[in-house]
N, C-alpha and C positions, 0 to 999 in steps of 0.2 A: 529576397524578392523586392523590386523599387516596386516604389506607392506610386500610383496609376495617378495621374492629375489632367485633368480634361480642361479646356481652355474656349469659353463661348466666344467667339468674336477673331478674325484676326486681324483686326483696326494695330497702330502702332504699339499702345501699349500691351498688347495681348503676347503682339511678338515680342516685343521687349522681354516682356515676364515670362515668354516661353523661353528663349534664350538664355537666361537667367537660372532659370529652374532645370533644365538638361543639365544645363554645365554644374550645377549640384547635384547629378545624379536622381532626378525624378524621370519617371516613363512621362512624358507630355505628347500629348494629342491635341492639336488646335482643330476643333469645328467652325466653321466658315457658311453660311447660310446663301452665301451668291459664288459665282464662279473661278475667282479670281480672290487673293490674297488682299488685304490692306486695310478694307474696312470702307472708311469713307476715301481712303485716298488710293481709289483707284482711277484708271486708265480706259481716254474714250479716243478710239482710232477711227478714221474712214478719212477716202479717197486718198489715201497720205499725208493725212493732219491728224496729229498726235495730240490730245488733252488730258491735263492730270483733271479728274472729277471732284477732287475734292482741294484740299489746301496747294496754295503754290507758292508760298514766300517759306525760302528757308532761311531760318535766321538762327541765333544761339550757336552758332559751328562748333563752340567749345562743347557743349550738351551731349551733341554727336559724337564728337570725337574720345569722349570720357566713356560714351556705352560701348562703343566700338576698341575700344581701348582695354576695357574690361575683359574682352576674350581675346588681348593680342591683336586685333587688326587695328587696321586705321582704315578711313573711309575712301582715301586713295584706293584700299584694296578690291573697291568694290564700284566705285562712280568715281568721274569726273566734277572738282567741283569749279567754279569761277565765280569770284566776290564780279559784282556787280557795280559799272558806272558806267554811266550812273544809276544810285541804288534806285530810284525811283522819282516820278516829275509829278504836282498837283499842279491843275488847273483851277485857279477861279472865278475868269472871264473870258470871253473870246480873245484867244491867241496870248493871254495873257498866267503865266506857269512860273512854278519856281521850280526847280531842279535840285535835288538831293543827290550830291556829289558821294562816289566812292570814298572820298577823300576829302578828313574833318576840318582840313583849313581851308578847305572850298566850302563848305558847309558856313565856317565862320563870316566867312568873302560873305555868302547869298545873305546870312541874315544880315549881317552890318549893313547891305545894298537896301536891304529892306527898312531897316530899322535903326537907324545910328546908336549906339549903346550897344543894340541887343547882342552881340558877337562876346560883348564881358563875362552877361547874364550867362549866357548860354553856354562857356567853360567852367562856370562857378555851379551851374545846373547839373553839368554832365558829371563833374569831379564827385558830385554830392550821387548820383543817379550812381556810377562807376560802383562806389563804397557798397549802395545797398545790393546793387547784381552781384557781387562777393559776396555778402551777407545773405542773402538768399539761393542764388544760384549751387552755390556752392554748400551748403548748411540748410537754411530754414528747409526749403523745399523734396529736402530727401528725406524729412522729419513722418512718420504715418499717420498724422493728425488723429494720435488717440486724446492727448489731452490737452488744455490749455498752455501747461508749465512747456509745450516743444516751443511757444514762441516765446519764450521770458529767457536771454540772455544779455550779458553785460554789455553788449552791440545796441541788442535791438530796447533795451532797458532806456538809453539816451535818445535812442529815437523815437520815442512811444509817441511822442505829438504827431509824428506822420503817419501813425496809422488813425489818427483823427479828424485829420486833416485832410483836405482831397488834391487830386493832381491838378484840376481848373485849378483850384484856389492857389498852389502854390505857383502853376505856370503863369497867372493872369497877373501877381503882385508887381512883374518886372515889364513885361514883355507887352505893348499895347497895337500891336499890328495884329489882326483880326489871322492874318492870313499864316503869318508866323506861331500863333494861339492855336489855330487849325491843325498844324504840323507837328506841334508838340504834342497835344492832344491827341493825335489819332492812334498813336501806337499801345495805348491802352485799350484800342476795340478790340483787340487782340485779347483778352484778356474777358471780352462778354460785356461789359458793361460802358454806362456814362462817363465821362470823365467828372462828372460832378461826384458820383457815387463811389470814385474808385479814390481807396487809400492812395496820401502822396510817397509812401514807402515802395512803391508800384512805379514809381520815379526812374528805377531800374531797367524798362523797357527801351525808355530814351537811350540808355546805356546800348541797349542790345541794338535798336536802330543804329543810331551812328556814331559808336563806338566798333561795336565787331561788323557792323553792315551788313548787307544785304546778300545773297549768295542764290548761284543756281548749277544745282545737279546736272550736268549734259543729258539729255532726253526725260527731263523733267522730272519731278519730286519720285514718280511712282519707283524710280532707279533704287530712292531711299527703301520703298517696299520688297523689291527685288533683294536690296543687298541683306536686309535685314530677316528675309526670308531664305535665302542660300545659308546665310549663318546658322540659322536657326536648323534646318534640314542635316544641316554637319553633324550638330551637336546632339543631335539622334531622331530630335521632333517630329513627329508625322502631322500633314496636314491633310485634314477630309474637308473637299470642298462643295457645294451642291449638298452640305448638310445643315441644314434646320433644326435648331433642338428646340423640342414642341414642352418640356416639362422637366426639372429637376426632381431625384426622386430621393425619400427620403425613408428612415428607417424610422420605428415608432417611439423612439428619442429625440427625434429632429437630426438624425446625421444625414448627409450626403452618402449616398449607397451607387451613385449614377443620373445617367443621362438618358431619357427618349430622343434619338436623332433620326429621323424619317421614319418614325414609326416602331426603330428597334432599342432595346434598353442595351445601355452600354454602362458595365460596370465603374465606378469612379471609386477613388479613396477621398480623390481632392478638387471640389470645382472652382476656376476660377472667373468668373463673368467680364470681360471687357467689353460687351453688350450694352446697350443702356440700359442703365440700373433700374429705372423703372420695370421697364419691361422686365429683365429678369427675373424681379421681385414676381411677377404676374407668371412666373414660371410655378408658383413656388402655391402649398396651400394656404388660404387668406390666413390663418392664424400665425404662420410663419413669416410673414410679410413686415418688415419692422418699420415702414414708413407707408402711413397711409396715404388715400389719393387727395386730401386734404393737405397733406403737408406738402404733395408734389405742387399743390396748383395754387400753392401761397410761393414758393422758391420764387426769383427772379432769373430767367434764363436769359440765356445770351442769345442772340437772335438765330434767327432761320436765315433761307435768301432765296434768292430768284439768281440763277445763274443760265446763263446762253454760252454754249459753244459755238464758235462761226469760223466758217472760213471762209478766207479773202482771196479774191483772186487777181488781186494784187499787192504789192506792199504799201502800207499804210504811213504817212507822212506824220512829223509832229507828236509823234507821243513816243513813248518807252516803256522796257519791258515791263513792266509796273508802273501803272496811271493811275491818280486818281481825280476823280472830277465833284471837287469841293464847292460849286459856283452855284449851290442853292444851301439852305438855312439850317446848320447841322443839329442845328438844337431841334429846329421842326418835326427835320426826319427822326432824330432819337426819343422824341414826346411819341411819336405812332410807335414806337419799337418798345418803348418803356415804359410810357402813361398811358396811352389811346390807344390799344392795340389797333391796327388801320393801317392800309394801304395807305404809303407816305404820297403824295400830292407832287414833291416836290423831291424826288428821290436822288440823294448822292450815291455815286457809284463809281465803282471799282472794275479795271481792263489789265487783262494781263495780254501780252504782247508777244509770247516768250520765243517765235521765231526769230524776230529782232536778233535775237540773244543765240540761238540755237537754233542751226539749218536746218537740225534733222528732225523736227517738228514741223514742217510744214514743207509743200515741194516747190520748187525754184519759185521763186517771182513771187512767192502767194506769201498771207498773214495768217498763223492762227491766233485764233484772239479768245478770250473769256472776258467774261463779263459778268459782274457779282452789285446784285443792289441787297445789302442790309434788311429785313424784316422781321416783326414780331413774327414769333410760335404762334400758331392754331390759328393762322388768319382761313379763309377762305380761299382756294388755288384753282383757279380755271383757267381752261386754253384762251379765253378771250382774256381775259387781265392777263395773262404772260404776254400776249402778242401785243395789248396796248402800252403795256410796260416796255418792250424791244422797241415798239417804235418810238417812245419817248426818248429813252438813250441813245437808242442811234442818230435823233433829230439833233439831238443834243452833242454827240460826236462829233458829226458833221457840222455843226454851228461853234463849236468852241476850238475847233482842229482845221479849220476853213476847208476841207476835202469833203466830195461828194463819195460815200460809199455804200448805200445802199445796191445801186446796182450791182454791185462789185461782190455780193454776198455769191457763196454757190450753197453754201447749208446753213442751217442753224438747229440745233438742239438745245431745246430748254429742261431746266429741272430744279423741284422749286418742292413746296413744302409737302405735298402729295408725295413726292420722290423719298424724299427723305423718314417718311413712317413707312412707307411698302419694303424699302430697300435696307433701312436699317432699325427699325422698331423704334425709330428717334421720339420721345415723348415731344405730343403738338410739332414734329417736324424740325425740331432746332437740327442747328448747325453745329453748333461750339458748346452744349452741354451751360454747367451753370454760370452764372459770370461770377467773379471774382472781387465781390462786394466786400465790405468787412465783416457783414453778419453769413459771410456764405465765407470765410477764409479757415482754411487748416481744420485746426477739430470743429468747428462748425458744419462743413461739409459732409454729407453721407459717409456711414464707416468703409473705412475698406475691408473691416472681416464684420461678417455678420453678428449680430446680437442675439440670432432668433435660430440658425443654422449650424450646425460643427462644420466645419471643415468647408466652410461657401466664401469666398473671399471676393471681391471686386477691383477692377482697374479701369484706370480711362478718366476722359473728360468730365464726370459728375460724381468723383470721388476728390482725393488731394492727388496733385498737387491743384489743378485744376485745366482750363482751357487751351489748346494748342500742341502743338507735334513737340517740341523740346517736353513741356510739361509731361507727356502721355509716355514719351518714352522715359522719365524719371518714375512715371506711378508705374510701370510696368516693375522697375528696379522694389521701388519700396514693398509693392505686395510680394514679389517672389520674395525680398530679407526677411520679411516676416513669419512668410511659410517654411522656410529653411531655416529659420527661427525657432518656429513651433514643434516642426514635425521630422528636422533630422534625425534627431535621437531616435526616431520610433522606426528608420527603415531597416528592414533587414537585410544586408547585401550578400 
């Protein structure tokens, strides 16, 4: 008889580790608390404009193509993919943008154009960034962050000064264009945190920008939850969607015995949560809970946001599938995100463009667009700050892209920190889980098997590896080896 494994959540890593765990031969049941598969990264349709709800940059391609690999496919099997150019354009003054080429000897062209030197710096940067994305990508990050000695190897032994060191500091010792500093800098937000605060061994990301570049799924990211869910349905998994689980239950030794899911108990051997951890915990009796709410609300998380769906009823001049609009004080807005929790004054923000890119997101002649401003967890969310928030960016759109488009709007849907605790039990509403500090890295990071539970395990964004869709689909891998680890031996087939 297979051992029965119940799967709270079906965000990336959920699937991942559902995937995973089947093709070892476990009975897996993924329960899903909203209608539709993915988690955060699902899918907003109307009038014939298509938006992914949650992440849109795909990047790491190798990431993908190793889990998809793992059961024989390749991602051809399942989507369309096309690297992007260009990968993305910042603006920092009216009409004034640099352009992030598909292609790294354009990339060297823009910054040399920018900066005389800087095109040396920034091969001697990427060569060094290259090394640690093999060092990690491939090793550290599939580690289960049980103990310290996963990060002590002969690699990362010689590089112990950049986990001391932060990315500003090492990107700012070469490079003195404010605006080129911006661009290095920013692929660590990815990541949850400041660049002040984030190790330079995290240098890696620059690798994954524009070394493997930027990529887009044909009919947008959700395609990634489709394909990874048709896998998943092969390999035997059943998905219950419209199901809530209200309480983990447990036996008077502390085992996992099952689940209450709308009300009904559903037998388990093995739970595993890709749910926010918080909350799960809050599934659980307070004496079973191994992190109090004390330690939750000392952690440094990675922001929330304020995001707008729009559609245009035209196309949109001047910008690319991925914009971002850098043309106020990135330190300012990260002090309200990091030091002040506050509605930032002067908010940078982020537009994805992705019909540009892909027709069938939006119908002839028209744009669909997202729009993401950055903010601290547990701010306050009201329909009147969302709506002065839209018209600041769009004032701002329209003054830094010379085109008038407010007319030109036919919808807008907004969704912002309110959304994110109703829709996903997101502790304070975050977006991206913990950031990826040094005091929050590997065994730092909440466990992925319980201390307090038999048989309760965790995946996702607030365990290791940490933040982002390549990450989540790797913690997906590490809790299933774990479990298949522990609990092979004990199935009886």
């Amino acid at each position: 008889m297979k051992k029965q494994i119940h799967i709270i959540g079906s965000g990336f890593s959920s699937l991942s580790a559902s995937c995973y765990l089947a093709k070892a031969g476990f009975d897996v049941t993924v329960y899903e608390k909203n209608k539709t598969t993915g988690g955060r990264a699902r899918q907003y349709k109307k009038e014939g404009f298509t938006f992914d709800i949650g992440p849109t940059w795909y990047w790491m391609p190798d990431v993908f193509e190793k889990f998809f690999s793992d059961f024989d496919k390749k991602p051809s099997d399942f989507y369309e993919l096309d690297r992007l150019d260009p990968a993305y354009q910042v603006y920092f003054s009216e009409l004034e943008s640099i352009i992030i080429s598909g292609k790294l000897n354009e990339i060297f062209e823009a910054f040399e154009k920018e900066e005389k030197g800087s095109s040396k710096y920034l091969k001697d940067f990427l060569d060094a960034a290259k090394f640690n994305y093999n060092t990690a990508i491939k090793d550290l990050v599939y580690r289960p962050g049980v103990s310290p000695l996963e990060l002590i190897t002969p690699v990362t032994i010689k590089r112990v000064n950049q986990f001391f060191s932060t990315i500003r500091t090492q990107v700012r010792k070469k490079i003195k264009s404010q605006k080129l500093i911006q661009i290095l800098e920013f692929p660590v937000l990815f990541l949850g945190a400041k660049p002040s605060n984030t190790p330079a061994f995290y240098n890696f990301m620059n690798y994954a920008d524009f070394g493997l570049g930027t990529w887009h799924p044909k009919g947008g990211m959700y395609k990634v939850v489709e394909a990874m869910t048709t896998l998943a349905s092969g390999l035997g998994v059943v998905f219950e969607t419209d199901a809530n689980v209200e309480k983990i239950c447990l036996d008077e030794k502390g085992k996992t015995t099952g689940l209450i899911v709308n009300d009904v108990f559903v037998k388990s051997d093995i739970v595993v949560s890709g749910a926010d951890y918080h909350h799960t915990e809050t599934l659980l009796p307070t004496k079973y809970r191994q992190y109090s709410e004390k330690y939750w609300s000392k952690k440094v998380f990675a922001p929330s946001s304020l995001l707008f769906y729009v559609g245009f009823d035209k196309k949109l001049k001047d910008v690319s599938h991925h914009t971002l609009f850098f043309d106020t004080n990135f330190d300012e807005h990260a002090r309200t995100i990091y030091d002040d929790p506050s509605w930032p004054e002067k908010p940078l923000f982020y537009a994805s463009f992705p019909s540009i890119t892909d027709a069938s997101l939006a119908p002839d002649g028209k744009e669909a667009a997202t729009f993401l401003i950055p903010l601290a967890p547990g701010l306050e969310d009201t329909e009147e700050l969302r709506e002065a928030y839209f018209i600041k960016i769009i004032d701002r759109l329209e003054t830094l892209t010379n085109q008038e488009v407010k007319s030109s709007i036919l919808f807008k849907k907004s969704y912002c920190v309110n959304d994110f605790i109703k829709d996903y039990n997101s502790y304070k509403g975050n977006a991206y889980g913990l950031a990826n500090i040094l005091t929050q890295t590997a065994f730092l990071r909440p466990k992925i098997e319980s201390k307090t539970v038999k048989n309760l395990f965790f995946t996702g964004q607030l365990t290791v590896p940490g933040p982002g869709v390549p990450p989540s689909l790797i913690s997906g891998k590490i809790v299933s080896d774990l479990i298949i680890k522990k609990h092979s031996y004990e199935r009886i087939i």
